[in-house]
N, C-alpha and C positions, 0 to 999 in steps of 0.2 A: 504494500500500500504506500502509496507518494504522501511521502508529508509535507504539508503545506509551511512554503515559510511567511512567517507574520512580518509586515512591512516595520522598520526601522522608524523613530521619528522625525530622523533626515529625509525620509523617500515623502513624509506626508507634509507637501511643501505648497498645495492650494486651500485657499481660503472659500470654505462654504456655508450655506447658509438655512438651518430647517428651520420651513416656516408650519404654522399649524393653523388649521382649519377653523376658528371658531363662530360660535352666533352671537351677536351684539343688537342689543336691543335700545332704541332710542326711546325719545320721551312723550314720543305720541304709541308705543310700544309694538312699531316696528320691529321684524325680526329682520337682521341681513347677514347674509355667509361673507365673511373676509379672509384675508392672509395674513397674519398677523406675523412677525421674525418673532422664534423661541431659541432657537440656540445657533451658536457660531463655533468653526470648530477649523481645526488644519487638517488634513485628511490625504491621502494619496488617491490620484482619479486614474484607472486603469484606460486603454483605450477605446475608441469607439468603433463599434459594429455595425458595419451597412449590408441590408438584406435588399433584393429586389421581389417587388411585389407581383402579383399576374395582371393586374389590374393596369400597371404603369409599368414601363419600360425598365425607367430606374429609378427607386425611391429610398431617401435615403433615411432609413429609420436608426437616428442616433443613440446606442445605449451605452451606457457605464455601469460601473461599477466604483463607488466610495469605499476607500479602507480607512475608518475611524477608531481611534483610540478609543476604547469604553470607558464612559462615566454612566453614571447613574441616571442623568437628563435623557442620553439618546437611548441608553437600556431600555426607554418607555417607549419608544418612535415606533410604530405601524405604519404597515403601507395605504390603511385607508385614517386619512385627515392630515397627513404628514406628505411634504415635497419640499424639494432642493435647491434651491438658488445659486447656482454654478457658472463665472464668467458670463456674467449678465441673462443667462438663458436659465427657463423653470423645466426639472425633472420630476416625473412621478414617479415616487416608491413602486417599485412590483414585487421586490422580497426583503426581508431582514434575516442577516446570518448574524448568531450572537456566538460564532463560533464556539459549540459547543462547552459554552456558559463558562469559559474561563476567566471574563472578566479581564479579557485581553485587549481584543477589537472586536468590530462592529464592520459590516459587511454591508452596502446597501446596494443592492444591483436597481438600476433608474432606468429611465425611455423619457426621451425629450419630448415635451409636453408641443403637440404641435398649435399652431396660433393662428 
């Protein structure tokens, strides 16, 4: 079995950003969905993945993957109400690895949110 090696805190050298989904209610008691920033973190971003689709010739569906150092804040992060603000463009969570809960790193595999 391949062991995987955990990134160094030299390799995790971009600055990211999870934001979270919340509902905010004004004072005529509107509800409205926002994005609010919850945590900031330094992270190493692995490369990205272009698939072509049947539909279109070439389509380029950008995914990543986040290697984050584990704290306690992103230990809570799910893939639904939680995305990533990354060199100006937004990712949706699709999975969270908590690398077999050693409280090492933080794994978060994304897909560029298209606009």
């Amino acid at each position: 079995m391949a062991q995987v090696r955990e990134k160094t805190i030299a390799e995790k050298n971009e600055r990211i950003t999870f934001q979270k989904n919340e509902v905010e209610v004004d004072e005529y008691r509107n509800h409205t969905s926002s994005w609010n920033d919850y945590f900031t973190a330094w992270a190493y971003a692995s490369t990205y993945i272009a698939n072509e689709e049947e539909s279109a010739v070439t389509s380029d569906e950008r995914r990543i993957t986040f290697h984050v150092r584990w704290c306690s804040e992103l230990s809570k992060v799910t893939s639904n109400g939680y995305r990533i603000l990354f060199r100006g463009d937004v990712y949706n969570i699709l999975s969270v690895d908590l690398m077999n809960y050693q409280k090492r790193e933080i794994r978060f595999s994304c897909r560029k949110e298209k606009r």
